[in-house]
N, C-alpha and C positions, 0 to 999 in steps of 0.2 A: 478267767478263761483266756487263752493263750490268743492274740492275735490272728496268728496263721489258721486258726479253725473257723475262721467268721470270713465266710464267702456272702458275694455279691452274686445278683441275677439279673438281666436285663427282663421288664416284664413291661407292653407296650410301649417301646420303645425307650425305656425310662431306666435308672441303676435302681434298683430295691435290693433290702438287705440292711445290715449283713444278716445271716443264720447263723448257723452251725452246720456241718459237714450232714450230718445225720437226719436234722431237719430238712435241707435240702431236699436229700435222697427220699424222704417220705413225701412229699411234695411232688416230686419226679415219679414216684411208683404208685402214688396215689389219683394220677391223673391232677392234678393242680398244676402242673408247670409238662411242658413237652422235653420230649425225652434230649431234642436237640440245644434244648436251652442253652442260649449262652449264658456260661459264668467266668466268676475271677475272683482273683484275693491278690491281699499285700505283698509284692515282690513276683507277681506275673506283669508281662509287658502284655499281652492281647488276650482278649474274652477269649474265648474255647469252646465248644458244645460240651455238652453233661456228660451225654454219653460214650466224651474220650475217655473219662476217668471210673467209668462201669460203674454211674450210678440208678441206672438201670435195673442193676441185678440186687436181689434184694442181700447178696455178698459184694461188698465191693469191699477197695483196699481202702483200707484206712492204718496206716501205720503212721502211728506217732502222731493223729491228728492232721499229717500234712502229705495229702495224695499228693500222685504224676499221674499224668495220662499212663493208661494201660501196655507195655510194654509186649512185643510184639516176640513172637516164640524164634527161640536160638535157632541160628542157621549155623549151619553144619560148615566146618574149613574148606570144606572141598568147594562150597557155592559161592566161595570171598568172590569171586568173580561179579556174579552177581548182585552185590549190596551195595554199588552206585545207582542200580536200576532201581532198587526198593526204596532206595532215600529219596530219589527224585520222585520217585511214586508217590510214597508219602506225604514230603513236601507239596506238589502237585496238591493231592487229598485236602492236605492243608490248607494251604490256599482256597479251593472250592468249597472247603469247607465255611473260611474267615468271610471268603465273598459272598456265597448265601445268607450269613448269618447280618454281617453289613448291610446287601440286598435290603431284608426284611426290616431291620433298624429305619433307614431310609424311606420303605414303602410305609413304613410304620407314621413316621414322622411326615412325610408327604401326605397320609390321610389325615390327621388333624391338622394342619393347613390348608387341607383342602375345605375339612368341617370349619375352621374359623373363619373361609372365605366364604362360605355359604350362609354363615352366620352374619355376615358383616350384610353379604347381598343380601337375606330378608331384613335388617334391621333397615340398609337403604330403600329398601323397597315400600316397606311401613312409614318411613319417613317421608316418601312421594306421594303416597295417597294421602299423609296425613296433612301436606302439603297441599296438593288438588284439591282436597275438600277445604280447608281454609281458603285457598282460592274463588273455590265458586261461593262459599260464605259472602267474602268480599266484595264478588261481583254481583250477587241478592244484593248487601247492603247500600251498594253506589245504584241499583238498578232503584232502590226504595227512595234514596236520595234524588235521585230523577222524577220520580212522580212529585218527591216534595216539594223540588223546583217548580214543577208543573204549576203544583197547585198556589205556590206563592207568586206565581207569574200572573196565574188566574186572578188571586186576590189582586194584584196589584193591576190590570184592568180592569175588574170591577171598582177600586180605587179610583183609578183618572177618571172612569166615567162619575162616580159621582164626584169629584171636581171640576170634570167640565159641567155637570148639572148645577153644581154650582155658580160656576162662574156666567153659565145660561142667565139663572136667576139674578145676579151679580149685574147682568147688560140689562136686566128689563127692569131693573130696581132704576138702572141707571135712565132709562129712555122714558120709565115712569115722571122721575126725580124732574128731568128734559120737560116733558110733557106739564108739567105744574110750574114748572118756573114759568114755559111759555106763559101758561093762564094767568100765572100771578104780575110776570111783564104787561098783560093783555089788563087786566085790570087795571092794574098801573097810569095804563095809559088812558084808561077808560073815563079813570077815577082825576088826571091831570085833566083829562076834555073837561069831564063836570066841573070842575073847580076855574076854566078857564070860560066856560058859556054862563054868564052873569043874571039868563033871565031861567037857569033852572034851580029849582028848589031845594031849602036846606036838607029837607028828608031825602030826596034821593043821591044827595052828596052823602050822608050818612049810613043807608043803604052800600052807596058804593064802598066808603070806609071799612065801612063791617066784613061787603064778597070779600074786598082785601087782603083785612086782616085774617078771617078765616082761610083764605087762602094761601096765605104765609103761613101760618098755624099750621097747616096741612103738609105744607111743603116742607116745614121743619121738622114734622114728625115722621115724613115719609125718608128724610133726608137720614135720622137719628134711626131709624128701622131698617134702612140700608146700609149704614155704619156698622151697627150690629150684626147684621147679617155675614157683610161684606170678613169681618172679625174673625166671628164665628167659624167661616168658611177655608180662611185663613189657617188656623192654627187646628180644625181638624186635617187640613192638608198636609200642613208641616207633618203632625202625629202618625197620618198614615207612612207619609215618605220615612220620615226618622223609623218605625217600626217595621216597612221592605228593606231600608237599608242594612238592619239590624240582623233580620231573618236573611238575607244574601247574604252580610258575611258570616253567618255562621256556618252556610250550606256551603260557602266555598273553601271554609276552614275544615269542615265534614270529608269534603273533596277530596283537599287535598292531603289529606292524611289519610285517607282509604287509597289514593293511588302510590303514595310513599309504602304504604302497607302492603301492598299487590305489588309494587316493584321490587320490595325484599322478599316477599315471598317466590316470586319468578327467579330471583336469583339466586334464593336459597333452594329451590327445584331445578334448576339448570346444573347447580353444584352437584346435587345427591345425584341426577341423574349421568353427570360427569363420572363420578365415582362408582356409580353402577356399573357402566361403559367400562371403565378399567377395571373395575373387581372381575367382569364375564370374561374378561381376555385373559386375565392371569390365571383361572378356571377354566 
């Protein structure tokens, strides 16, 4: 099939095509395409409406395969006067004709631009709320990390208290520990008078040997229970500090990566909502 019979249509703004001459014209008289449609083929410089070339009529010219616009009925010699006024006419025609048809290409194409900017404004739009709502997520999750501050702040007061309950028991071990040495110095000395007055008896030197040494005895096992204690008290302390200190950095490693988290999300919403602002002005 010969080139010159495969025409082009413009159909929403767009070239479709090629057909053939004949197909066209059923397309055109069948309501599928308007009657003004622009068309074109190989070796036209500008589209043209349909209905210059009367494809309209369910006669139209087709010779050889290769229509012309419809040619306009013979004027008489006597009118030569007049066929500057009918060419310009035409032309004119012409013209109103190409700019309509442009017109509508243009408004054609201005609405899907306009459909893509609308398209882009709801996809920005889903992406701000999807944004707001990870936002308030975030600000739940730090608001949950605050309680859990709370409550290790808590622990760690109930903590010093029992170290200072501690260290309470720790001064009365020690004022005990105080209080037996006196006795045991108080012996002592009780025990060097005996040994020094020469008309008192060996049994109550003996006696006193004995308060003595129980009272040493005493003092060294109160001394070895305050040791222990004092230990004991020690390295529970250590355990609790070593374990707030543990639980704080992790809360503050929590922290700070929900607030890294919340300041890219803030400026990844300042962005979309940038782009919003420009998409409704270009709309």
């Amino acid at each position: 099939m010969s080139s010159s019979n495969q025409w082009f249509f413009a159909l929403n703004g767009e070239r479709a095509g090629p057909v053939d001459i004949q197909t066209l014209a059923g397309m055109i008289q069948s309501g599928r395409l308007p009657a003004d449609v622009l068309i074109c083929r190989e070796g036209m410089e500008e589209w043209m409406p349909a209905d210059n070339f009367g494809l309209t009529d369910e006669k139209y010219s087709d010779s050889k395969n290769n229509l012309t616009p419809q040619a306009a009925a013979p004027i008489p010699e006597k009118e030569e006067p007049n066929k500057l006024a009918y060419g310009l006419a035409a032309a004119l025609v012409l013209i109103i004709t190409i700019s309509i048809g442009y017109s509508v290409t243009q408004s054609k194409k201005h609405g899907k631009e306009v459909s893509g900017l609308k398209t882009q404004m709801e996809k920005l739009q889903k992406n701000r709320d999807s944004l707001s709502s990870r936002s308030s997520e975030v600000s739940g999750e730090l608001k949950k990390l605050k309680g859990i501050t709370n409550q290790l702040h808590n622990k760690e007061a109930v903590a010093n208290k029992k170290l200072d309950d501690l260290n309470g028991n720790n001064e009365k071990l020690r004022s005990d520990n105080k209080d037996w040495q006196e006795k045991y110095a108080k012996i002592q000395n009780e025990l060097d008078q005996i040994k020094n007055i020469d008309n008192e008896s060996d049994e109550k030197v003996k006696l006193a040997n004995q308060r003595a040494a129980k009272a040493e005895q005493n003092a060294k096992s109160i001394q070895a229970q305050m040791d222990e204690i004092i230990k004991k008290a020690q390295l529970q302390a250590a355990q609790l500090q070593k374990q707030i200190g543990e639980k704080d950095e992790q809360r503050k490693n929590q922290i700070a990566a929900l607030n890294r988290e919340k300041d890219e999300l803030l400026a990844d919403l300042k962005f979309s909502k940038t782009n919003l602002i420009a998409a409704t002005k270009m709309v």
